[in-house]
C-alpha positions in Angstrom: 52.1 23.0 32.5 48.5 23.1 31.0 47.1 25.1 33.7 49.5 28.3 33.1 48.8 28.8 29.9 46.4 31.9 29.0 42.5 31.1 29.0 42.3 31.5 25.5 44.8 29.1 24.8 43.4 26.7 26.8 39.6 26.8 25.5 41.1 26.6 22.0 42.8 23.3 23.0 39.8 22.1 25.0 37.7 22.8 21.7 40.0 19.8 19.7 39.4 17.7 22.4 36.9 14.6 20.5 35.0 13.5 23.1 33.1 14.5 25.7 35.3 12.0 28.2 38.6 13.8 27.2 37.4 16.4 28.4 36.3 15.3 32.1 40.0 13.4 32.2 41.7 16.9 31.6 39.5 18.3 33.9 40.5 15.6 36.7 44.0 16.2 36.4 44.2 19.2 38.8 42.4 21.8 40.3 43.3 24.6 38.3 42.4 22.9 35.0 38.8 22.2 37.2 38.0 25.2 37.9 38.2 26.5 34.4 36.6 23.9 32.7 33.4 23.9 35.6 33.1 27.7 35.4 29.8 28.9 34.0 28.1 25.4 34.4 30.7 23.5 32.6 30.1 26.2 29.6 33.0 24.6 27.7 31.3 21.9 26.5 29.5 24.1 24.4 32.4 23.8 21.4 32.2 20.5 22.0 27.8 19.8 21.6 27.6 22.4 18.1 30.6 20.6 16.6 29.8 17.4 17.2 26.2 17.2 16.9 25.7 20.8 14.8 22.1 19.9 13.6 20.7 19.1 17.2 19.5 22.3 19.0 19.6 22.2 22.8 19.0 24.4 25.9 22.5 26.3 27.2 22.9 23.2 29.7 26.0 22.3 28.0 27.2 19.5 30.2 23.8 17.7 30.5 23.7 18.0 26.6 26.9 16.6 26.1 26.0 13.7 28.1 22.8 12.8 26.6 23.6 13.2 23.4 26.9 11.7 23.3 24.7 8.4 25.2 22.0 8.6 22.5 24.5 8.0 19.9 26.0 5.5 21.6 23.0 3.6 21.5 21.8 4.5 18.2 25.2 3.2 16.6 24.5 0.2 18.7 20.9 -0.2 18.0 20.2 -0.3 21.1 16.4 -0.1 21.1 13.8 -0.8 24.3 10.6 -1.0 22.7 7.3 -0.4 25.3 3.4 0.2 24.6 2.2 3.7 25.7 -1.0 3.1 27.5 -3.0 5.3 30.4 -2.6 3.2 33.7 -6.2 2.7 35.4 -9.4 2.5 34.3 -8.3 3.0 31.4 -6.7 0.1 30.4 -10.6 -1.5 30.4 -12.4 -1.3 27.2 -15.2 1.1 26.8 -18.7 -0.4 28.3 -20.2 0.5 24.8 -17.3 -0.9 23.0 -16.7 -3.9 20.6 -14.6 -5.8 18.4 -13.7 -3.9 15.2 -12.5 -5.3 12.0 -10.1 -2.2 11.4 -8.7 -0.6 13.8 -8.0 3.3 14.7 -5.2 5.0 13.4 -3.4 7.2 16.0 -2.3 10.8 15.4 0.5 11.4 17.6 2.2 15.1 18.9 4.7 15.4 21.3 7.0 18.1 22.5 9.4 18.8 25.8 10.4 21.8 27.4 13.0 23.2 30.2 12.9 25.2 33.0 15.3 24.9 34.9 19.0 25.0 35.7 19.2 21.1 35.0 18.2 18.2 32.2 16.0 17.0 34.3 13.8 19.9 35.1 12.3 19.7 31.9 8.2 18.6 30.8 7.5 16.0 28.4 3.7 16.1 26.6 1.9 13.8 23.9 -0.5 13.5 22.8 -2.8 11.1 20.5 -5.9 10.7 18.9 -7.2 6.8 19.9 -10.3 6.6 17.6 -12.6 9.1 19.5 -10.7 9.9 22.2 -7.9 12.1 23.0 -5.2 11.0 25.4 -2.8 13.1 26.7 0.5 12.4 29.1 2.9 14.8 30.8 5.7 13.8 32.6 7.1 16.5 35.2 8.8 17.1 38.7 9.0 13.1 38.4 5.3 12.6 38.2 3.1 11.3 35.8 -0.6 13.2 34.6 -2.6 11.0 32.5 -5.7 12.7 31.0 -8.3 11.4 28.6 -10.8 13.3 26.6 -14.2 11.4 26.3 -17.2 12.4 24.1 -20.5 10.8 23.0 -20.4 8.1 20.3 -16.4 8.1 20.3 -16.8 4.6 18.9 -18.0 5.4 16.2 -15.6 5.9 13.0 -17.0 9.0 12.0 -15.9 10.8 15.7 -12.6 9.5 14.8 -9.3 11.8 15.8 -7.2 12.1 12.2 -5.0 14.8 13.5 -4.0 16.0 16.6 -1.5 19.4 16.9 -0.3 20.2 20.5 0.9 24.1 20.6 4.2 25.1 22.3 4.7 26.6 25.6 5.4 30.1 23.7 1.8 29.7 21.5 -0.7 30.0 24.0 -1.3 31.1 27.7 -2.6 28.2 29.3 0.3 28.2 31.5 -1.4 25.6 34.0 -2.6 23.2 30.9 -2.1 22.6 27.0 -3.8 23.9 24.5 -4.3 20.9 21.6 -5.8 20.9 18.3 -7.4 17.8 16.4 -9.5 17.2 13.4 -12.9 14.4 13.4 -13.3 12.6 10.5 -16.7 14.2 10.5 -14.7 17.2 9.6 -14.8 19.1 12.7 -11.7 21.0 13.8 -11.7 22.7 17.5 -9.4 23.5 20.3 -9.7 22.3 23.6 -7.4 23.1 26.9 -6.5 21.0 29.9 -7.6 22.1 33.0 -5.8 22.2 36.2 -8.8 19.6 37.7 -8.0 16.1 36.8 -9.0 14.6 33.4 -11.1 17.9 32.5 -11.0 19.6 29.2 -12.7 22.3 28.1 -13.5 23.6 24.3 -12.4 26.7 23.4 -12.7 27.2 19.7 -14.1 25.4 16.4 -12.8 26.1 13.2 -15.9 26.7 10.7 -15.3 24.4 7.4 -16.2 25.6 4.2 -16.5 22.1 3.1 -18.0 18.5 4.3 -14.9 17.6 3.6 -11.4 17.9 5.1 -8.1 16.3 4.1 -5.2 17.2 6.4 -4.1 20.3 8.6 -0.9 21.6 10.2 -0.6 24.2 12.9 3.0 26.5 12.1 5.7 27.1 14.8 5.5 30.9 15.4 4.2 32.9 18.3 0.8 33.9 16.7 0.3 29.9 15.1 -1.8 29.5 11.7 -4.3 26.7 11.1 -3.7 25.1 7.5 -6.7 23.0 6.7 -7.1 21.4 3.5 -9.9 20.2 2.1 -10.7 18.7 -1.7 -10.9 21.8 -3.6 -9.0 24.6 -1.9 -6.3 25.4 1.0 -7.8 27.6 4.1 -5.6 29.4 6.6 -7.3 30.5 10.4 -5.7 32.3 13.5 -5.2 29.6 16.1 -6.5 32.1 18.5 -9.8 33.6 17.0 -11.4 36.3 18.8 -14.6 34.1 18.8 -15.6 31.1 19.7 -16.2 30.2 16.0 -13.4 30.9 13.8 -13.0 31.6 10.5 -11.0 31.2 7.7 -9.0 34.7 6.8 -7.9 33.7 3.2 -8.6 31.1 1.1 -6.4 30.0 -2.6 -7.1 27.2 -4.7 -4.6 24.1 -3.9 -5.2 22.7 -7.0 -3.6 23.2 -10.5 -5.6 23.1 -13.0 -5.6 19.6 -14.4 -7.9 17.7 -16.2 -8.1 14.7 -13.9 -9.7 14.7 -10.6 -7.6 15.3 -7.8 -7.3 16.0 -3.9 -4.6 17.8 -1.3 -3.1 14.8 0.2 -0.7 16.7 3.0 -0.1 20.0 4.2 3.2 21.2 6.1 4.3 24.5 7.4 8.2 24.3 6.1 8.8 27.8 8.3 5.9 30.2 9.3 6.0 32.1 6.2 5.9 29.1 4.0 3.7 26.4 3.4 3.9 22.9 1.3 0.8 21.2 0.0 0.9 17.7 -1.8 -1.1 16.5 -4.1 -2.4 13.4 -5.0 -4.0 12.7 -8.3 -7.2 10.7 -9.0 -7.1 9.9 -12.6 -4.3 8.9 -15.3 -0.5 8.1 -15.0 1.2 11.4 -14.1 3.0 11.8 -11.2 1.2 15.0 -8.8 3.7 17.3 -7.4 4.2 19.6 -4.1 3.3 23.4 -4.2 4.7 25.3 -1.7 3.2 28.9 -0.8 4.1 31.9 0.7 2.2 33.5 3.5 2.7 37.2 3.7 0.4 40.1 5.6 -2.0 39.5 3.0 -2.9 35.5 3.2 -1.2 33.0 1.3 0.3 33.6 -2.0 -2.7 33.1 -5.0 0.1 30.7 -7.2 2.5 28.3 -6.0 5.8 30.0 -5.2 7.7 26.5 -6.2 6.1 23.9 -7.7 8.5 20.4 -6.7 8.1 17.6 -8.7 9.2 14.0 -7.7 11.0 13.1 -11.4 13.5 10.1 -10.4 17.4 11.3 -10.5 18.8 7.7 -10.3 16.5 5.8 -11.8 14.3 4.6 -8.6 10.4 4.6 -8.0 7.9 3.5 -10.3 6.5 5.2 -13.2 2.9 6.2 -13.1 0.2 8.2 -10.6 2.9 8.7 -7.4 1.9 11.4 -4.9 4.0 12.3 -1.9 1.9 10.6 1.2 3.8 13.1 3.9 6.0 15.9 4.2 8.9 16.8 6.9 10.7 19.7 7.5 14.4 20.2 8.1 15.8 23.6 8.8 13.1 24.0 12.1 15.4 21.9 14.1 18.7 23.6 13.4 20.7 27.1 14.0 22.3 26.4 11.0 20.2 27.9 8.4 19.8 31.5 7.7 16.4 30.6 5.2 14.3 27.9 7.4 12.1 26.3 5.4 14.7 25.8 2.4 15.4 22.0 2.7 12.3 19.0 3.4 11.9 15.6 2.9 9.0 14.0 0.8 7.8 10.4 1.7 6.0 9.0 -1.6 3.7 6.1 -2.6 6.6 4.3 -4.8 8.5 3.8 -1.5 11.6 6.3 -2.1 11.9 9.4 0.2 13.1 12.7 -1.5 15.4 15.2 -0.3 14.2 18.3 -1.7 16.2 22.0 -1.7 14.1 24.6 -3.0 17.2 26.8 -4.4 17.1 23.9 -6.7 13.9 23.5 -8.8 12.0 21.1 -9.8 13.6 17.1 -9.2 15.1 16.4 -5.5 18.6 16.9 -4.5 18.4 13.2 -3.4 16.8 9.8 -2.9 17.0 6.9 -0.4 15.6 4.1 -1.0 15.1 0.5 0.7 16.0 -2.4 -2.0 14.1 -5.1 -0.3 10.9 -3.4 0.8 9.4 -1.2 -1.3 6.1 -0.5 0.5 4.7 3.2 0.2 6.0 5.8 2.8 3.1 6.8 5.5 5.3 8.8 7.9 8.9 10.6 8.2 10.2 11.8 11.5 13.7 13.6 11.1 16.5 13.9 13.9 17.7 17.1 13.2 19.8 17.0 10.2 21.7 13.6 10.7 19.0 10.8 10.3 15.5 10.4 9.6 12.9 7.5 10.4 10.6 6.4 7.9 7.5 4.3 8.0 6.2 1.7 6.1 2.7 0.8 4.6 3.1 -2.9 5.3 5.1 -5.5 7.1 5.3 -3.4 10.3 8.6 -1.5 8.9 10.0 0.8 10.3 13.3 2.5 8.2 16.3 4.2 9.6 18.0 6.6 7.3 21.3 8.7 7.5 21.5 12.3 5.8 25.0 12.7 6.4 27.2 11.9 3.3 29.6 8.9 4.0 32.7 9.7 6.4 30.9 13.3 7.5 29.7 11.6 11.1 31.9 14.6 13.3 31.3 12.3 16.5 31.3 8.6 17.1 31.1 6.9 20.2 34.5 4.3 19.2 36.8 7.5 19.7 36.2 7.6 23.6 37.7 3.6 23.4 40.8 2.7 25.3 43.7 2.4 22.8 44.0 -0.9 20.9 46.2 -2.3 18.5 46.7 -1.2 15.1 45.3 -4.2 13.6 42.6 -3.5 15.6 42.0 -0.1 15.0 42.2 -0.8 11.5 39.6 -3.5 11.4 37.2 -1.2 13.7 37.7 1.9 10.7 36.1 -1.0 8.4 33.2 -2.0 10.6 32.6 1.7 11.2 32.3 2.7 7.2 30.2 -0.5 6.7 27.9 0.8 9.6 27.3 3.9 7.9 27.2 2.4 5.1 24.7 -0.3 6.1 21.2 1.3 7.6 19.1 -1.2 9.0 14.6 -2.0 9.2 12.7 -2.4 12.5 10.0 -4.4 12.6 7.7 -3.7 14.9 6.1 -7.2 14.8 4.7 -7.0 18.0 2.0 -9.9 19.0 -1.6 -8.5 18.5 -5.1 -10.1 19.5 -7.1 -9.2 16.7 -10.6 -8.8 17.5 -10.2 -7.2 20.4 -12.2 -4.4 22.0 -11.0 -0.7 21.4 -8.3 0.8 23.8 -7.1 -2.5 24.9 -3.3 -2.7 25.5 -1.3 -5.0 23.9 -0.9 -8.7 25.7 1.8 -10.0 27.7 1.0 -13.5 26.5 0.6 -14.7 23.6 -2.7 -16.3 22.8 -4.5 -18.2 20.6 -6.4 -15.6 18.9 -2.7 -13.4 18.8 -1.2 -12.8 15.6 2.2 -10.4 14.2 1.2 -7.2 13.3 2.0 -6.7 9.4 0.3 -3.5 9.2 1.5 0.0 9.1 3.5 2.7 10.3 0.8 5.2 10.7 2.8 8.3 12.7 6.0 8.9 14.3 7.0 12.1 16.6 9.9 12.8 19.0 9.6 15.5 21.6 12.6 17.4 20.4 15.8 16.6 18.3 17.8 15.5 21.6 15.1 12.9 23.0 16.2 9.4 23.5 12.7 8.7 22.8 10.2 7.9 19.4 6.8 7.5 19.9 5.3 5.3 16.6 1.6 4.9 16.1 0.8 1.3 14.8 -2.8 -0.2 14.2 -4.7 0.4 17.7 -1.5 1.1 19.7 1.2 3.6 20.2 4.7 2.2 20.7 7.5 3.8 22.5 11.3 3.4 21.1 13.7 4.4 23.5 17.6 4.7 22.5 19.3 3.7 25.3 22.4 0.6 25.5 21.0 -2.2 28.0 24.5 -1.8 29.5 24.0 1.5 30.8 21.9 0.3 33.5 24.7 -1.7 34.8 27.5 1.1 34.4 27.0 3.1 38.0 27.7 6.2 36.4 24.6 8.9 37.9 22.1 10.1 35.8 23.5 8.0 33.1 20.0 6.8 32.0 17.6 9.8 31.6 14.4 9.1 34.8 12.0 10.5 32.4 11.8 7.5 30.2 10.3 5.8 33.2 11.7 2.6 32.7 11.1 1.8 36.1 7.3 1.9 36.0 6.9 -1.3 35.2 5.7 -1.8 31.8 6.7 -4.2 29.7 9.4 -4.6 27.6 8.8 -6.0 24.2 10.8 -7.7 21.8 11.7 -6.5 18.1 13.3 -7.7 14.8 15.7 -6.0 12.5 17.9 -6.2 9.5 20.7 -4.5 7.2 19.6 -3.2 4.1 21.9 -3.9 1.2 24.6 -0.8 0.4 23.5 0.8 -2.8 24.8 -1.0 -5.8 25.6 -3.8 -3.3 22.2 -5.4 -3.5 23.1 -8.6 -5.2 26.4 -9.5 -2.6 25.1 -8.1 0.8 23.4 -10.5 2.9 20.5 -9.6 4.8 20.9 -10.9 8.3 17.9 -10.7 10.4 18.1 -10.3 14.1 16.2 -10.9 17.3 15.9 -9.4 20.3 16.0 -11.0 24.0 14.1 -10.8 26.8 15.8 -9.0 29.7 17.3 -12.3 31.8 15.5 -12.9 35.1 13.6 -9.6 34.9 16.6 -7.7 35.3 18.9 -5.1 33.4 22.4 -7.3 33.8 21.8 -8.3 30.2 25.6 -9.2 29.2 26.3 -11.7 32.3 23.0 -13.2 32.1 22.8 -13.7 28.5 26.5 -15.2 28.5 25.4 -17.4 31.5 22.4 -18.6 30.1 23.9 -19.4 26.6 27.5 -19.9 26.6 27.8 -20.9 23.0 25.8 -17.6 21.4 28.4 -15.0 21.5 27.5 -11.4 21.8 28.6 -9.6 18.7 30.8 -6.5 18.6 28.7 -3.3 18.2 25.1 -4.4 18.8 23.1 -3.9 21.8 22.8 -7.5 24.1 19.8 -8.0 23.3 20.0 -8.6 19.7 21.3 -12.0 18.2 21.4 -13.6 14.8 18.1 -15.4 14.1 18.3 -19.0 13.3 16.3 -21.0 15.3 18.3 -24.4 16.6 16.3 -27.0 17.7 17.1 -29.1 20.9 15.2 -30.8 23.5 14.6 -29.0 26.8 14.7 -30.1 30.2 12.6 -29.1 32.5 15.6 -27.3 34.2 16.1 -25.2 31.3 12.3 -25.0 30.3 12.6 -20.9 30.5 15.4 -20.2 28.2 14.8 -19.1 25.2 15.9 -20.5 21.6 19.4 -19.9 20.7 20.1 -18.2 17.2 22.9 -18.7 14.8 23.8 -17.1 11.4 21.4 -17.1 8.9 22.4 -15.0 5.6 20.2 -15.0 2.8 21.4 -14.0 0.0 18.9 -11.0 -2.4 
């Protein structure tokens, strides 16, 4: 009956369908139906991608999108996490000839990026990029290969040659089209550009941005065609043309960053919101007042000579500390989204009294709203937004990493449990609860992952532990994803970067093609590391919820047929509804092994402190 109604009729039904699965049954059913719903490269799925996910923007490959997306969310509601150290393969894995132990280690400034082109997901090119102390390393993933390339310069152990910030530019912001173009600042102050060239593991410098100071505190790179460089240094904010008609570039306009204030102060981050508008923290020196952003206009003249909004971090519920707070990093919203008319409008704020900031600048002054983690309450070093649905925060200390939702309670348009087979209404009723208490309940990473401390520079992280390995309680130096749809987070830790990638553990094992995306390269080879987590308490709930800390698994035998083996290997640890495999409630039981057994782990029970 369905397939003789008009065409217009039908894509309106299609378009109420709620999951991406309803819409392959209907399409099953017969050919006619097919046909319509194939036609264009299975265009009808687009309905389904904006309304579901209306903050994520993705390339017209509507089916593939529909597919990853729906399979990232999946595993994100599941926290289904497989945590791996990025490292160049090779030589590189050995330590620098000239190298030796440090006492601190290098803090590594990550960019990332993908891009499409062609008719499928998978014809798409994945780069990052990272400063590791004085050397830049760079991946790209394409056509199923793998190009690791490493920039190497005189004295790059020394702190001084260290890489603070690295920018890569776009595929539409430069015409290296057999290479990248990437920018990075020394902590010597230097800022230049180099390209990649088509000859393996060969850079070439081809501008240096001329400092009017010794000094340099931060610098962003906008989004536009034509980029601007934003450096900015102690006493003022400097904006250059990416691509200077010389060699050596200079700044075009130069304004003051700094209100006038009686205590000594500094820029502490720079962001471009949108490519007419730029946001510069910062941080005071002296006495107890909190220092605020001031976000400037660029227009054909330079930037603007006086703040065009001035945002200031005054607590709307009461949270954060009283006393000299300065916002440590800055994200933007609206780039990631089609839904904004005025990019640049909406940004989030990550501050030294722990609370993020939600900031809208039709509202002045205080943020629109908070969120804030009632159990640690170390100062925010990084923020990585997923379009407009969650954000990732990082933590100064205990290797924390924080997962946030934007969305207000009960706005989620798309959830993985509505693709279930029916169940019974008791049920369905206790799965509605456990899905408001997920939102509800947020949970910390920690990326505790064992580190041999003392080692030599550009080692990669051990696959035993030994005697001289210790937990990383450090911090959360940098996050970056290589767009809004990525299955993939890339955090930079003490000496190492770390890559998070959202996929179930059960997907391996569901035969369905092209379920799991190649390019996460899971098949390489490199090992899979094990993480802890926990709920945060709901707000207002912080003296009744219990904080239950989990553990995850090795994979069983090597493999990826985590479920069977896991229920094989410990019958009496059941897997809980809506987790990942992997992850189990941590309470270590003792009990005497046999030499049979001797490579099992522990099993874990509840443990539930109470705050």
């Amino acid at each position: 009956m369905l397939q003789h109604l008009p065409t217009e009729v039908l894509l309106q039904i299609l378009s109420y369908l709620p999951t991406a699965s309803s819409i392959i049954n209907l399409s099953l059913t017969n050919h006619e139906l097919h046909d319509l719903i194939s036609a264009d490269n299975y265009a009808v799925f687009r309905q389904f991608v904006q309304r579901s996910f209306p903050s994520i923007k993705v390339p017209p490959l509507w089916r593939d999108a529909a597919r990853v997306l729906t399979s990232r969310s999946r595993a994100w509601d599941r926290r289904a996490i497989i945590p791996r150290e990025c490292y160049p393969p090779g030589d590189d894995l050995q330590p620098s000839p000239y190298g030796r132990s440090w006492s601190v280690g290098y803090v590594p400034a990550i960019d990332s990026y993908e891009s499409w082109s062609g008719s499928c997901w998978a014809d798409r090119k994945e780069v990052l990029a990272w400063g590791a102390a004085g050397r830049l390393q760079t991946r790209v993933k394409k056509d199923g290969t793998t190009t690791w390339r490493t920039l190497r310069t005189a004295g790059d152990t020394s702190q001084h040659m260290d890489i603070l910030d690295t920018r890569l530019l776009r595929p539409h912001q430069h015409d290296n089209a057999d290479g990248e173009s990437i920018l990075f600042r020394r902590a010597n102050g230097e800022i230049v550009k180099v390209e990649t060239l088509p000859t393996h593991d060969s850079f070439q410098q081809t501008s240096q941005y001329l400092a009017t100071s010794t000094e340099v505190d931060c610098m962003d790179v906008s989004n536009n065609a034509q980029p601007f460089l934003a450096v900015g240094d102690p006493n003022a904010i400097h904006l250059y043309p990416v691509h200077g008609a010389d060699h050596d570039v200079r700044a075009v306009d130069s304004v003051s960053g700094l209100q006038a204030s009686p205590v000594r102060q500094r820029t502490r981050c720079i962001k471009f919101l949108a490519d007419q508008m730029l946001a510069v923290g910062i941080q005071f020196l002296q006495g107890r007042d909190c220092a605020p952003i001031n976000v400037y206009d660029i227009g054909p003249s330079g930037l603007s000579t006086a703040p065009l909004t001035v945002v200031m971090a005054a607590p709307r519920s009461g949270h954060g500390q009283t006393g000299r707070h300065s916002a440590n990093t800055i994200a933007a919203l609206d780039d990631s989204t089609f839904t904004s008319a005025h990019p640049g409008r909406t940004f989030l704020s990550g501050w030294t009294d722990g609370v993020v900031r939600l900031h809208d600048m039709r509202i002045p002054h205080g943020p629109v709203a908070e969120y804030v983690d009632h159990v640690d309450d170390g100062q925010i070093l990084s923020i990585l937004p997923i379009g407009c649905e969650r954000f990732l925060a990082g933590s100064h200390e205990n290797a924390c990493l924080k997962t946030f939702d934007l969305r207000m309670s009960g706005a989620k348009p798309y959830s993985y449990l509505d693709a279930r087979a029916p169940v019974s209404r008791a049920r369905v009723a206790r799965s509605t609860d456990d899905r408001a208490s997920d939102v509800q309940r947020e949970i910390n990473i920690f990326l505790a992952l064992n580190i041999n401390y003392g080692g030599r520079m550009w080692q990669p992280l051990s696959r035993r532990v030994q005697h001289r390995s210790e937990r990383y309680r450090g911090s959360i130096y940098s996050l970056s994803a290589p767009s809004p749809s990525s299955p993939t987070v890339y955090v930079g830790i003490e000496n190492h970067v770390v890559q998070l990638d959202s996929v179930s553990t059960d997907d391996f094992r569901s035969g369905i093609p092209d379920l799991v995306d190649p390019l996460l390269g899971l098949e390489e080879g490199n090992h899979i590391l094990n993480l802890s987590c926990y709920q945060r308490p709901r707000d207002g709930h912080e003296a009744t919820d219990s904080v239950l800390l989990r553990k995850q698994f090795d994979w069983p035998d090597g493999r990826r047929d985590s479920a069977a083996s896991t229920r094989a290997h410990f019958p009496g640890n059941q897997i809980e509804d809506g987790w990942d495999e992997r992850w189990h409630l941590a309470r270590y039981e003792w009990r005497s092994v046999t030499h049979a057994d001797w490579t099992i782990p522990p099993r874990y029970h509840l443990y539930s402190p109470q705050i």
